[in-house]
N, CA, C and O atoms as CSV, one atom per row, in Angstrom:
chain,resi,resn,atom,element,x,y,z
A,1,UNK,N,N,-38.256,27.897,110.898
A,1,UNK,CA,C,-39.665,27.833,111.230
A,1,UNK,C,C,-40.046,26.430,111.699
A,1,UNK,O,O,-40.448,26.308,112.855
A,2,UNK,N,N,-39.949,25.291,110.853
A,2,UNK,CA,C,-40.004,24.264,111.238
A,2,UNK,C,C,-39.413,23.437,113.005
A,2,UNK,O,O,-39.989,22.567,113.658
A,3,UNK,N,N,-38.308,24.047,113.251
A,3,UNK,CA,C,-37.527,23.736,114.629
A,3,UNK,C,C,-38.490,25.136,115.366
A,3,UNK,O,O,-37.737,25.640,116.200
A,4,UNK,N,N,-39.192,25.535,115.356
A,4,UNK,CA,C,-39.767,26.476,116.039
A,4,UNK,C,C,-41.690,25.992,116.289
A,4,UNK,O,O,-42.584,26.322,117.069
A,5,UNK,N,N,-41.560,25.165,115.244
A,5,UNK,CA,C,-42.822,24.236,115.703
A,5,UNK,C,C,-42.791,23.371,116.445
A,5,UNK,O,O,-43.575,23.213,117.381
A,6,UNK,N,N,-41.644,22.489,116.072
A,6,UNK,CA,C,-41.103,21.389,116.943
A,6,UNK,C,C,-41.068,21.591,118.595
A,6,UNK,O,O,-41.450,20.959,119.579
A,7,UNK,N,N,-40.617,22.419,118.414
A,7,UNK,CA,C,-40.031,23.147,119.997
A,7,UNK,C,C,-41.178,23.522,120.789
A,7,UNK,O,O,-41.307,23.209,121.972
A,8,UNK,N,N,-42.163,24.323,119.998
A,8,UNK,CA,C,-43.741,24.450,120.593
A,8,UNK,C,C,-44.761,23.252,120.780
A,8,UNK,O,O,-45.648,23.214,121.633
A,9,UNK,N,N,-44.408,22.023,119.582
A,9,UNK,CA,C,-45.175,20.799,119.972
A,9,UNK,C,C,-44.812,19.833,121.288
A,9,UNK,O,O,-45.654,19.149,121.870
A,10,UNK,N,N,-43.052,19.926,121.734
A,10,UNK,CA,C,-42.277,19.386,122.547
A,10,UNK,C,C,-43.072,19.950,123.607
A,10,UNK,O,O,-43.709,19.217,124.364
A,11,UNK,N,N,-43.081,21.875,123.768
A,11,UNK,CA,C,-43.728,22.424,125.061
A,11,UNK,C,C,-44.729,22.158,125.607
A,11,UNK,O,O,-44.897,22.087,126.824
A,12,UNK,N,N,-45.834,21.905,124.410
A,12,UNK,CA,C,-46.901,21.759,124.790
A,12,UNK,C,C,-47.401,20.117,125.358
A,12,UNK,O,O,-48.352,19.963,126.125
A,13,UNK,N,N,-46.639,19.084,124.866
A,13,UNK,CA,C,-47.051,18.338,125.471
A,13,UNK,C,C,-46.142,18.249,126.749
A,13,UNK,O,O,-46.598,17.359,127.467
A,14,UNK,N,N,-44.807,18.947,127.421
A,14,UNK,CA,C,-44.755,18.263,128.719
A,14,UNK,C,C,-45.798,18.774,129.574
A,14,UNK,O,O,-46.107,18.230,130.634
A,15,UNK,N,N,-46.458,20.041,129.022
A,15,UNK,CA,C,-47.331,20.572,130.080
A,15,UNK,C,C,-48.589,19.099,130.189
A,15,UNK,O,O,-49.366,19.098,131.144
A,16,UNK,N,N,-48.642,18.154,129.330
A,16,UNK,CA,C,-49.303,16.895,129.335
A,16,UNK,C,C,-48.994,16.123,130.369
A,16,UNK,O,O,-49.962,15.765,131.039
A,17,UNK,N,N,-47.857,15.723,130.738
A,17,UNK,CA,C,-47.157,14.778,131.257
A,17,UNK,C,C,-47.209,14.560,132.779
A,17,UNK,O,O,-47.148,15.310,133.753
A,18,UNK,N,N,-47.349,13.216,132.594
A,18,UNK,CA,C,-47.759,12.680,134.529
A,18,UNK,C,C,-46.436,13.322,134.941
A,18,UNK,O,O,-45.676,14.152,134.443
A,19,UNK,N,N,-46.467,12.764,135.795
A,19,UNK,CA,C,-44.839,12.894,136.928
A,19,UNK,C,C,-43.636,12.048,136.428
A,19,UNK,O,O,-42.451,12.253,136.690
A,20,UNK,N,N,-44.234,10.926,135.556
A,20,UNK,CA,C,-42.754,9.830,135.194
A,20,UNK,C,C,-42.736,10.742,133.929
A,20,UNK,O,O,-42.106,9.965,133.211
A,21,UNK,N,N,-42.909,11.547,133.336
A,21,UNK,CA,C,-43.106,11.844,131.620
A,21,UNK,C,C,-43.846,11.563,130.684
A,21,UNK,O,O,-43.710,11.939,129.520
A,22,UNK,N,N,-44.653,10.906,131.105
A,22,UNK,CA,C,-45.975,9.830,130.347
A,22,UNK,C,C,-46.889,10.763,130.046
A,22,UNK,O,O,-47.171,11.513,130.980
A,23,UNK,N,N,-47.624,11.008,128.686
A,23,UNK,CA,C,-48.430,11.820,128.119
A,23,UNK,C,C,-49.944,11.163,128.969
A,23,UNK,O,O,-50.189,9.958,129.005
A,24,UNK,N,N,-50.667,12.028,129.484
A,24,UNK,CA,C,-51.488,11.586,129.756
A,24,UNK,C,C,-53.252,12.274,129.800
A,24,UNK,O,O,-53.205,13.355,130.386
A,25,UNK,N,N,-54.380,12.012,129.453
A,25,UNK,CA,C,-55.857,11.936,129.667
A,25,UNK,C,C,-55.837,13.353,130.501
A,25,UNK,O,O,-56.403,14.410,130.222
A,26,UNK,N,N,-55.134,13.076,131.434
A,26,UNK,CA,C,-55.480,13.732,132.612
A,26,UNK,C,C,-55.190,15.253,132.564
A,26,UNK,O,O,-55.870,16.222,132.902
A,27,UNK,N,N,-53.445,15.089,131.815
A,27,UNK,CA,C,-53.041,16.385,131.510
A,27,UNK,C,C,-53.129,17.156,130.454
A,27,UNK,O,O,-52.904,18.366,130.458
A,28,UNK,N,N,-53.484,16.445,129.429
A,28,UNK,CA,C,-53.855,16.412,128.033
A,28,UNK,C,C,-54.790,17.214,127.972
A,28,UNK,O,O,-54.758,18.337,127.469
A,29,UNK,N,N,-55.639,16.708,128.457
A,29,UNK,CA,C,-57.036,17.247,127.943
A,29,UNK,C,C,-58.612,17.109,128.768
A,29,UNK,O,O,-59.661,17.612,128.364
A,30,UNK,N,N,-58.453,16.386,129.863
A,30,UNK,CA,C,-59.610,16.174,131.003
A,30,UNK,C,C,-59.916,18.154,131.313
A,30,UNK,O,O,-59.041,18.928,131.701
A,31,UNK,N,N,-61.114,18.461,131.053
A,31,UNK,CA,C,-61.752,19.693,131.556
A,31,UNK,C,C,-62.689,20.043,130.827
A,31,UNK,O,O,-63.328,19.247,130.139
A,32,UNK,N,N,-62.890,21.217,130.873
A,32,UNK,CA,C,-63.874,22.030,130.305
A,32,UNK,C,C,-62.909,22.942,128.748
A,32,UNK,O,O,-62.173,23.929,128.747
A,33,UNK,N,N,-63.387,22.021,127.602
A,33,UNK,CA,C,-62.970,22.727,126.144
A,33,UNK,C,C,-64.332,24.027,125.817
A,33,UNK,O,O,-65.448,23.813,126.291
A,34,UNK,N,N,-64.102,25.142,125.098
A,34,UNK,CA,C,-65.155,25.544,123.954
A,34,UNK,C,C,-64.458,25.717,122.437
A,34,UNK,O,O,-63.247,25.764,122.223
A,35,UNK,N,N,-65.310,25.782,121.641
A,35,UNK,CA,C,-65.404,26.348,120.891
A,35,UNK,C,C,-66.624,26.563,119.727
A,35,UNK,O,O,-67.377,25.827,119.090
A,36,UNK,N,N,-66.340,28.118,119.846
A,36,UNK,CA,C,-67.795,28.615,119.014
A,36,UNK,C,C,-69.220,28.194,119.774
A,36,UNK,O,O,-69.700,28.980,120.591
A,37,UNK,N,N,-69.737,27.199,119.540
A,37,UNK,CA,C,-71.118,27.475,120.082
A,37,UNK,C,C,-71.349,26.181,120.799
A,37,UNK,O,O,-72.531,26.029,121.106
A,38,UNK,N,N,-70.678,25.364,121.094
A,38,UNK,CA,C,-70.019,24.450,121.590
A,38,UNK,C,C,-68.985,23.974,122.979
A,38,UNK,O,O,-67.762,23.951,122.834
A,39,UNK,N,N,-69.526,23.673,124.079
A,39,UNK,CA,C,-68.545,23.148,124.836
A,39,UNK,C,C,-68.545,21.435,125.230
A,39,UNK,O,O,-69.534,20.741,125.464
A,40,UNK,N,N,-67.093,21.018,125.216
A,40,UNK,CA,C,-67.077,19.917,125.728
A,40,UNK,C,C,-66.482,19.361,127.002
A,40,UNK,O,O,-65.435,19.956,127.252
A,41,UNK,N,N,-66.783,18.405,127.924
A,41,UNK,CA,C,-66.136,18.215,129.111
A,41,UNK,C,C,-65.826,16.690,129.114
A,41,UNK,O,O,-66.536,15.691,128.991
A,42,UNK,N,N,-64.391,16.908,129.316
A,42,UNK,CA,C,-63.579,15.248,128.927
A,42,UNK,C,C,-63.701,14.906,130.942
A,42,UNK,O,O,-63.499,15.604,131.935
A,43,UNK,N,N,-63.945,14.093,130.810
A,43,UNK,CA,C,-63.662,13.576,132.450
A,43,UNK,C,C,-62.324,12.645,132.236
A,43,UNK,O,O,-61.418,12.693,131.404
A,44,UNK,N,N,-62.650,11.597,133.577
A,44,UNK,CA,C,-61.491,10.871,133.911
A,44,UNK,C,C,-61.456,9.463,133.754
A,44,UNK,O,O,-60.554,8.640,133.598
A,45,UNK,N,N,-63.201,9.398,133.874
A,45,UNK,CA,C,-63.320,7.980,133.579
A,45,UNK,C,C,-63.699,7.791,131.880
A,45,UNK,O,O,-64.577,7.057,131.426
A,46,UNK,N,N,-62.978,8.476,131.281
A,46,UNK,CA,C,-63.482,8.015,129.553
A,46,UNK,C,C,-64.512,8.506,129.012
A,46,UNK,O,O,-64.396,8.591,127.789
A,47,UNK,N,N,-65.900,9.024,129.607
A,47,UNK,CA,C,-66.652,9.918,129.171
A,47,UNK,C,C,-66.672,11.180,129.331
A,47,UNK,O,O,-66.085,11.853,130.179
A,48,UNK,N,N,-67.509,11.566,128.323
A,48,UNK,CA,C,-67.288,13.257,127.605
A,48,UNK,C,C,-68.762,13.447,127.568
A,48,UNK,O,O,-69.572,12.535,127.730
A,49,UNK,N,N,-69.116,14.953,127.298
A,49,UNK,CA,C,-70.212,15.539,127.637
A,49,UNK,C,C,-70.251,16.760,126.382
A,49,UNK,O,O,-69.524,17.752,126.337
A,50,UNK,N,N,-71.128,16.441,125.569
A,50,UNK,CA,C,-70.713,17.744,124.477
A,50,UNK,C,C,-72.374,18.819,124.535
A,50,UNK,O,O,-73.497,18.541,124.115
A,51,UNK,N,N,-71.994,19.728,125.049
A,51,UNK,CA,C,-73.258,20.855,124.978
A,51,UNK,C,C,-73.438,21.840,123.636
A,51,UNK,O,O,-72.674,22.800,123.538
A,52,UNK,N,N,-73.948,21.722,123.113
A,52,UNK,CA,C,-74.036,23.060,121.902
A,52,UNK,C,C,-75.102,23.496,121.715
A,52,UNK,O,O,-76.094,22.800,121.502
A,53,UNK,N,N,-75.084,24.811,121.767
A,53,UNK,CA,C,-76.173,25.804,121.673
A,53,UNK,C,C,-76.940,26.108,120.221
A,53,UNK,O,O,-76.459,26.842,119.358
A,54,UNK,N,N,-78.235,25.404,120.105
A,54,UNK,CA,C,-78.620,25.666,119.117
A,54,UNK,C,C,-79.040,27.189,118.790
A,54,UNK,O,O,-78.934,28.125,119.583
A,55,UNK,N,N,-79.712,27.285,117.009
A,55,UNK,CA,C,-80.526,28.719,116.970
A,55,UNK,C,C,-81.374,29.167,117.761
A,55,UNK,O,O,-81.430,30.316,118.200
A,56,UNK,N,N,-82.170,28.164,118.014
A,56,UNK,CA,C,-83.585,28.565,119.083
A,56,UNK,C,C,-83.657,29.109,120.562
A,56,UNK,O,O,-84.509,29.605,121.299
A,57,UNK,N,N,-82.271,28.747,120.619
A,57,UNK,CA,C,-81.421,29.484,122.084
A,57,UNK,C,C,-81.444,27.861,122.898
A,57,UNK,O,O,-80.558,27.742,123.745
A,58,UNK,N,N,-82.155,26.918,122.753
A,58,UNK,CA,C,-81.604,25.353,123.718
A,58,UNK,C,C,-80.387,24.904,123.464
A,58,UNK,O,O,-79.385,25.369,122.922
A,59,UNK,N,N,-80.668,23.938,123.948
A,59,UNK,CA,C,-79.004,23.353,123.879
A,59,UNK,C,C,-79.473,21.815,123.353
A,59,UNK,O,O,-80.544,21.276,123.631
A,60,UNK,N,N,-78.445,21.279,122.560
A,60,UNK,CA,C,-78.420,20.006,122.626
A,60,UNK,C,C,-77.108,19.040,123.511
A,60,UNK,O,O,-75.953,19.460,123.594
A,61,UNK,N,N,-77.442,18.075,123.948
A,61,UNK,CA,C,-76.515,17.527,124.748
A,61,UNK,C,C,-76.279,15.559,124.069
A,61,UNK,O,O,-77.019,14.621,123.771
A,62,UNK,N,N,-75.198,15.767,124.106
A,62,UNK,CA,C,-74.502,14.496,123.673
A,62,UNK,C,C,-73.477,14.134,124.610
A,62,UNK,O,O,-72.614,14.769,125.217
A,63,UNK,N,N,-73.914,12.598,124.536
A,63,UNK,CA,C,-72.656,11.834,126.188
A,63,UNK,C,C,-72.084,10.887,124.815
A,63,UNK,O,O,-72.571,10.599,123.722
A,64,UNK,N,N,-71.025,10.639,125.388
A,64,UNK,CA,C,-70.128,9.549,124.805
A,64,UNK,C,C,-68.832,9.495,125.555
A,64,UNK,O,O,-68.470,10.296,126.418
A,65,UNK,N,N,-68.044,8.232,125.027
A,65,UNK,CA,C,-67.251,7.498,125.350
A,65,UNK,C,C,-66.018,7.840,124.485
A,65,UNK,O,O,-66.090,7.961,123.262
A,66,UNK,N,N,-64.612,8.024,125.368
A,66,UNK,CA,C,-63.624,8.181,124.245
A,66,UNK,C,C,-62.248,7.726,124.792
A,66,UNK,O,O,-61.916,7.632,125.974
A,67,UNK,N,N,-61.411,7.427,123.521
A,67,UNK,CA,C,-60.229,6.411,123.582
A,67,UNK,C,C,-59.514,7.507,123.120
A,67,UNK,O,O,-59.643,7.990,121.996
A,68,UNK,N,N,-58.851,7.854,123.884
A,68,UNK,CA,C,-57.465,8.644,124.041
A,68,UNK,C,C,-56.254,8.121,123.788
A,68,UNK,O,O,-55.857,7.609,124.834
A,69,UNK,N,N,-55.399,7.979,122.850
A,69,UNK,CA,C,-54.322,7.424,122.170
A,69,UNK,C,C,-52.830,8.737,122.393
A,69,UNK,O,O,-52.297,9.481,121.570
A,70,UNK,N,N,-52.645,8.578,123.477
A,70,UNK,CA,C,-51.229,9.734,123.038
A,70,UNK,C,C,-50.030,9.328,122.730
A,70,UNK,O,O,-49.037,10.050,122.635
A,71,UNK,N,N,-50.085,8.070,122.550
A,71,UNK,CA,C,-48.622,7.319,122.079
A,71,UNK,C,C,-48.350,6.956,120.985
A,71,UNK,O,O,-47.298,6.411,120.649
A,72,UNK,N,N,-49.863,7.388,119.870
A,72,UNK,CA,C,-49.586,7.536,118.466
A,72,UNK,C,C,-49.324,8.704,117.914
A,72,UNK,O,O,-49.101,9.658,118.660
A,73,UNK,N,N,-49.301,8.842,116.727
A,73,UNK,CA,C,-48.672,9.985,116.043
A,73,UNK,C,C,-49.241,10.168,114.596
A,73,UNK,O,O,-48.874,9.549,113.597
A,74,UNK,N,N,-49.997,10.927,114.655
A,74,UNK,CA,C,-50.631,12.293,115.576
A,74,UNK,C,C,-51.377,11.513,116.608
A,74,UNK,O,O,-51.995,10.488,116.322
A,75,UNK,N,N,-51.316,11.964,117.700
A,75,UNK,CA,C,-52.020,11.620,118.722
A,75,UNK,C,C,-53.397,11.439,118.237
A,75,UNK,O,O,-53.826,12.079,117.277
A,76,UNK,N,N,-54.463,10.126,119.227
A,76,UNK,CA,C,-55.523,9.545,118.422
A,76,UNK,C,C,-56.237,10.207,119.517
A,76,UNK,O,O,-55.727,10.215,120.637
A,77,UNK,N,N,-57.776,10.962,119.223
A,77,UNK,CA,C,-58.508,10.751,120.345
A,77,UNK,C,C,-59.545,10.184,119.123
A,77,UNK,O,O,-59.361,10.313,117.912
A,78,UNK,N,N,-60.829,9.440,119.879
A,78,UNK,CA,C,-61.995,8.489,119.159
A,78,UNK,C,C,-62.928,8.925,120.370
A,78,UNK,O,O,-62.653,8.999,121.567
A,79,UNK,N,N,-64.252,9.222,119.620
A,79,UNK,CA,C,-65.510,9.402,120.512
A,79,UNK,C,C,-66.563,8.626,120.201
A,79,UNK,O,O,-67.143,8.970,119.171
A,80,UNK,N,N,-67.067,7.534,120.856
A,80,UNK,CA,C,-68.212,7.334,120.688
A,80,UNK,C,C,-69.845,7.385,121.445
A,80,UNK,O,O,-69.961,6.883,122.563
A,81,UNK,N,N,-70.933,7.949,120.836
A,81,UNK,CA,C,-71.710,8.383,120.836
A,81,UNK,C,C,-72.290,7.771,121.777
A,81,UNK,O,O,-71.887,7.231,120.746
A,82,UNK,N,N,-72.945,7.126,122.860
A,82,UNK,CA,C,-73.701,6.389,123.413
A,82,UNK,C,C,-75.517,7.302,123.800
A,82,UNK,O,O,-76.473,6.571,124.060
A,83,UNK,N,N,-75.710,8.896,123.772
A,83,UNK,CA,C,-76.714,9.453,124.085
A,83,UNK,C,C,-77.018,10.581,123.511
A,83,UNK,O,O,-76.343,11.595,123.689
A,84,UNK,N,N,-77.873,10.548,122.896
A,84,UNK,CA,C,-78.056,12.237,121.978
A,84,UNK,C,C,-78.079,12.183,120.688
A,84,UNK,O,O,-77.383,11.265,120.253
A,85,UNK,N,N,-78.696,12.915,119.766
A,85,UNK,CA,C,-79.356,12.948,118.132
A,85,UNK,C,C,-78.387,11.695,117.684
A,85,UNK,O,O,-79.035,10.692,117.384
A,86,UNK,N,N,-76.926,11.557,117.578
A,86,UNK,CA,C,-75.858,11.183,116.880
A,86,UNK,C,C,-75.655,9.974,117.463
A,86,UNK,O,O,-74.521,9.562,117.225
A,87,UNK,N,N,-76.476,9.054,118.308
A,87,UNK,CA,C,-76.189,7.995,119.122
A,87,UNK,C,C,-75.981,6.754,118.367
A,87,UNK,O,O,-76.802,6.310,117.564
A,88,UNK,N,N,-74.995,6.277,118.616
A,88,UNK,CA,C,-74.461,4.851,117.983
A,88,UNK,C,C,-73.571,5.152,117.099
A,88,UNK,O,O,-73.064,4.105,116.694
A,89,UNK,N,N,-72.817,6.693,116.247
A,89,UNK,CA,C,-71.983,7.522,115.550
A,89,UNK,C,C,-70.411,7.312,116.279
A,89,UNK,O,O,-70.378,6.993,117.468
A,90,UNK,N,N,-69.434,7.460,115.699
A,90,UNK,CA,C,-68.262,7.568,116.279
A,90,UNK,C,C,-67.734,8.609,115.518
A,90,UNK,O,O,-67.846,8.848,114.316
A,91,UNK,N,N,-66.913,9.413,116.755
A,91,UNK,CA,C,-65.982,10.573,116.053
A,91,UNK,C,C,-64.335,10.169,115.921
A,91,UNK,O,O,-63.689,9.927,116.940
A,92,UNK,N,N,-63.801,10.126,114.756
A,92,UNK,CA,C,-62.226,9.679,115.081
A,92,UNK,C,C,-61.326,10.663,114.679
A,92,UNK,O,O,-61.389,11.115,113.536
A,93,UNK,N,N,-60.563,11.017,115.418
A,93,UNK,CA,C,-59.953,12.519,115.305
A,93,UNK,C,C,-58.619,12.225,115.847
A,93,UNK,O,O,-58.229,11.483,116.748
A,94,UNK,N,N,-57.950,13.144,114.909
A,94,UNK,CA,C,-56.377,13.772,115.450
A,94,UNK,C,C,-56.049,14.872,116.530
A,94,UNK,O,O,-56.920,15.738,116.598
A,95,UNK,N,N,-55.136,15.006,117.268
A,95,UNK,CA,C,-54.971,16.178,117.776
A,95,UNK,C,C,-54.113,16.925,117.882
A,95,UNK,O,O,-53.332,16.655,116.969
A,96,UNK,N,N,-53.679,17.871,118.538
A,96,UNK,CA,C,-52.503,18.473,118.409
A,96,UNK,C,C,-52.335,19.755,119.559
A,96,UNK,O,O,-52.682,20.917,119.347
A,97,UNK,N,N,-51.924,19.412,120.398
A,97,UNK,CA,C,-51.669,20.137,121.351
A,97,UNK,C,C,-51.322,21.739,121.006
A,97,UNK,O,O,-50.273,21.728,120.361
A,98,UNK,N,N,-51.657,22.711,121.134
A,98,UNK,CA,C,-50.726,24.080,120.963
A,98,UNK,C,C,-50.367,24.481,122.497
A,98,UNK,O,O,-49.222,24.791,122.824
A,99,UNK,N,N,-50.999,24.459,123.023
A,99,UNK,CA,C,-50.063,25.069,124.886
A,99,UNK,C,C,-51.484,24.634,125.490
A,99,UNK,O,O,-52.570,24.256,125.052
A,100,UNK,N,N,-50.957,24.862,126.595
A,100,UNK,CA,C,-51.606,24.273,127.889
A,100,UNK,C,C,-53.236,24.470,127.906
A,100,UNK,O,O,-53.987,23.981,128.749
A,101,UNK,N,N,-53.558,25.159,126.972
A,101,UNK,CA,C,-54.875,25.955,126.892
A,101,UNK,C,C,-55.530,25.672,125.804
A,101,UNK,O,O,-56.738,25.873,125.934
A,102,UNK,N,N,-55.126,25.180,124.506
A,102,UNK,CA,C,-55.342,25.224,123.391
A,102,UNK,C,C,-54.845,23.825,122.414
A,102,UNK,O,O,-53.684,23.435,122.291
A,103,UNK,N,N,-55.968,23.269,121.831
A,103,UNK,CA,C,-55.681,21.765,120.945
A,103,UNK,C,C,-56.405,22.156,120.089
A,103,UNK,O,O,-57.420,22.810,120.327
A,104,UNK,N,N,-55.874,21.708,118.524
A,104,UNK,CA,C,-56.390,21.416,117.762
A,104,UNK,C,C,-56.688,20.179,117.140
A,104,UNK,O,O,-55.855,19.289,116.965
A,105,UNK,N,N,-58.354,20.106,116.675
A,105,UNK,CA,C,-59.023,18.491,116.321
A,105,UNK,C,C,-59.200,18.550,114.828
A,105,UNK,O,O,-59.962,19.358,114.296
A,106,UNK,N,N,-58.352,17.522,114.051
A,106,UNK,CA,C,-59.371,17.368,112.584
A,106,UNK,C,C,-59.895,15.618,113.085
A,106,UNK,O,O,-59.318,14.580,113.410
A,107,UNK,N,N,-61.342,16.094,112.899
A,107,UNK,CA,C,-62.172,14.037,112.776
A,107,UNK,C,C,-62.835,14.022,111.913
A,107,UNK,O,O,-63.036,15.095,111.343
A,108,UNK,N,N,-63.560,12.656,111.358
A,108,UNK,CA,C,-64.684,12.449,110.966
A,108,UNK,C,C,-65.643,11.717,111.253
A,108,UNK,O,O,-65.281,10.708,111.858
A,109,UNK,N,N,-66.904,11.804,111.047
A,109,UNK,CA,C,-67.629,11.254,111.570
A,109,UNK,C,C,-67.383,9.340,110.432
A,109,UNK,O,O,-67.012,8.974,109.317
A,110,UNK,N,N,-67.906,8.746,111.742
A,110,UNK,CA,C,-68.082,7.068,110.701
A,110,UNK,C,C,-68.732,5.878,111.977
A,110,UNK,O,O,-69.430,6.038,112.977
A,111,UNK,N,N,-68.288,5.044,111.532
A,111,UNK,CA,C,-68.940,3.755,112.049
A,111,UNK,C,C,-67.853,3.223,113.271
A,111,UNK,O,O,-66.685,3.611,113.241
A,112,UNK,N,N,-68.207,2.559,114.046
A,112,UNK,CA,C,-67.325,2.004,114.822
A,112,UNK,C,C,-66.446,0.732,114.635
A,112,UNK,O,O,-67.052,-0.322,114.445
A,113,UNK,N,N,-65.485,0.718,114.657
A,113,UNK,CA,C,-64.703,-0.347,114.084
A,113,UNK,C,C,-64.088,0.178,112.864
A,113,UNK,O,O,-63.152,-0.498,112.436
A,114,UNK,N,N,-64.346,1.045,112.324
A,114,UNK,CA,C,-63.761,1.954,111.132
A,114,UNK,C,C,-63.121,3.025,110.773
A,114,UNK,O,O,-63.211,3.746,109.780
A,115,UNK,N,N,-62.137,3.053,112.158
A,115,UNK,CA,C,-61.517,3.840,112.686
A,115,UNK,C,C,-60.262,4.350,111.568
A,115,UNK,O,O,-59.940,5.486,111.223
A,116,UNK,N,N,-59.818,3.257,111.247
A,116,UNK,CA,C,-58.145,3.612,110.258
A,116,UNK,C,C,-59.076,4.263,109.017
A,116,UNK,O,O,-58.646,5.392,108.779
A,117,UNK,N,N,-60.190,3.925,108.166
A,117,UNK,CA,C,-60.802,4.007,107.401
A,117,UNK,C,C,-61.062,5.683,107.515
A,117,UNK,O,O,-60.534,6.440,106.700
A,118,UNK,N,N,-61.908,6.170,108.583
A,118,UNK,CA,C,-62.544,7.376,108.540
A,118,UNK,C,C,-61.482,8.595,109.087
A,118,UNK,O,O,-61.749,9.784,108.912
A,119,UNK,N,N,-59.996,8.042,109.908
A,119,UNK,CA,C,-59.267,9.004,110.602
A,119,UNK,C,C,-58.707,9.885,109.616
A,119,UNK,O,O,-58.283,9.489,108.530
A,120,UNK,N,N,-58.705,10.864,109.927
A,120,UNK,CA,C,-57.365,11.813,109.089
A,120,UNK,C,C,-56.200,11.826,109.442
A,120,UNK,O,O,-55.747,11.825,110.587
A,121,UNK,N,N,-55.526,11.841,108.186
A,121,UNK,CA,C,-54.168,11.322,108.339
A,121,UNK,C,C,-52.789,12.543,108.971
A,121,UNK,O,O,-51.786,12.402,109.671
A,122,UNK,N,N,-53.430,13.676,108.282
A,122,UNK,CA,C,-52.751,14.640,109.039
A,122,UNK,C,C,-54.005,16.117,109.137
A,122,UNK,O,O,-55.161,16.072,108.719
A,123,UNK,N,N,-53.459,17.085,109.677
A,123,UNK,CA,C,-54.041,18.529,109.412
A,123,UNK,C,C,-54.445,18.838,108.901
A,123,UNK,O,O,-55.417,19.506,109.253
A,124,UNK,N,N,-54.051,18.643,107.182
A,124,UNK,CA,C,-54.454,19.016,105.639
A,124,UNK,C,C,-55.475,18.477,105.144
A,124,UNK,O,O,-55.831,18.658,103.980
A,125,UNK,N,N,-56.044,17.777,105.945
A,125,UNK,CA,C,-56.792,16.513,104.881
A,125,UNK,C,C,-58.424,16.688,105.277
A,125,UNK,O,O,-59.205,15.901,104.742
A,126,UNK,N,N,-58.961,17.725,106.221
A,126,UNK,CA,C,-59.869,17.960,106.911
A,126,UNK,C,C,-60.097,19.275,107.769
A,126,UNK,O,O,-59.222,20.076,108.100
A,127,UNK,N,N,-61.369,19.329,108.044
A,127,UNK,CA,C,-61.159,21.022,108.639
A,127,UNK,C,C,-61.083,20.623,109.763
A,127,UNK,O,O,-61.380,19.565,110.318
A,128,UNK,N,N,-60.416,22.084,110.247
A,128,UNK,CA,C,-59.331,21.599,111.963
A,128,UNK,C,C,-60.833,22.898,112.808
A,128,UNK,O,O,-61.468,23.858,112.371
A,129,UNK,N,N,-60.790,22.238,113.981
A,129,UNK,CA,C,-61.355,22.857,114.801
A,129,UNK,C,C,-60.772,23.258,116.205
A,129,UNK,O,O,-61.093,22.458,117.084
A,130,UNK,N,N,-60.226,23.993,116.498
A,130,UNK,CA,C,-59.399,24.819,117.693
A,130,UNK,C,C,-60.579,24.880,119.166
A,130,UNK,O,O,-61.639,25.505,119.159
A,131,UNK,N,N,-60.073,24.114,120.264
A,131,UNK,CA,C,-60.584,24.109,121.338
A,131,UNK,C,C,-59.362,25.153,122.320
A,131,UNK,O,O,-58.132,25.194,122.301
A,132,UNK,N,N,-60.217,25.769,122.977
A,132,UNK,CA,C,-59.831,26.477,124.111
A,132,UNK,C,C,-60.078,25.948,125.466
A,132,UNK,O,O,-61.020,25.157,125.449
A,133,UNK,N,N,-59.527,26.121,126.701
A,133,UNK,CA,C,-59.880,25.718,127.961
A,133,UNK,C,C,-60.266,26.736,128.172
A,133,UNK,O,O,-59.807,27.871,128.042
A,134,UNK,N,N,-61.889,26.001,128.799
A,134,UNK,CA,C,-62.707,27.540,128.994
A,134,UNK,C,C,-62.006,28.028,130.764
A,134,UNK,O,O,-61.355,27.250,131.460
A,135,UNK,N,N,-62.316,29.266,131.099
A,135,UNK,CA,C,-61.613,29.839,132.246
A,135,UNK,C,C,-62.580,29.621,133.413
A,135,UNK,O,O,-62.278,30.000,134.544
């Protein structure tokens, strides 16, 4: 079981990978994510766009800024807040590729600069939230 994860974490990130093999922003994870009531859109230049649909049927919208780390382990992504209810907030999160379509995030919310402090250390340690590439 274990060499059968391995083998699916290996897959999923070459579908990441520039042209030299280099994990990258671009292949990773730049598009259109959902999940649940929630979509997010990673661009190219470092900002992200998070829409979520409240009860009342509006939406709230949050912009921020994020540091994409794929050369750590677990891969780092970090969001910070610059527009919307949560502004001046940072999100610091793990990720985890499952296939070309599908990542999973555990973060928490904290302060900026307090990144090692607020990250989760693995999967277990926080609730995981599953993004899809919307179609």
């Amino acid at each position: 079981m274990k060499y059968f994860l391995f083998l699916l974490s290996v897959s999923g990130l070459l579908f990441a990978c520039d042209p030299d093999g280099n994990i990258s922003a671009e292949g990773y994870l730049i598009g259109e994510w959902k999940v649940d009531n929630q979509t997010i859109y990673f661009y190219n230049d470092t900002s992200a766009m998070v829409l979520s649909k409240l009860k009342d049927g509006g939406t709230d919208t949050m912009l921020m800024y994020y540091n994409f780390q794929p050369d750590s382990l677990p891969v780092q992504l970090d969001m910070n807040v610059y527009e919307g209810k949560l502004k001046g907030m940072n999100l610091f999160g793990i990720i985890d590729r499952i296939d070309r379509d599908t990542f999973l995030m555990a973060s928490r919310m904290g302060f900026e600069g307090q990144g090692n402090k607020y990250r989760p250390k693995n999967f277990e340690s926080t609730k995981i939230v599953t993004y899809v590439r919307a179609k």
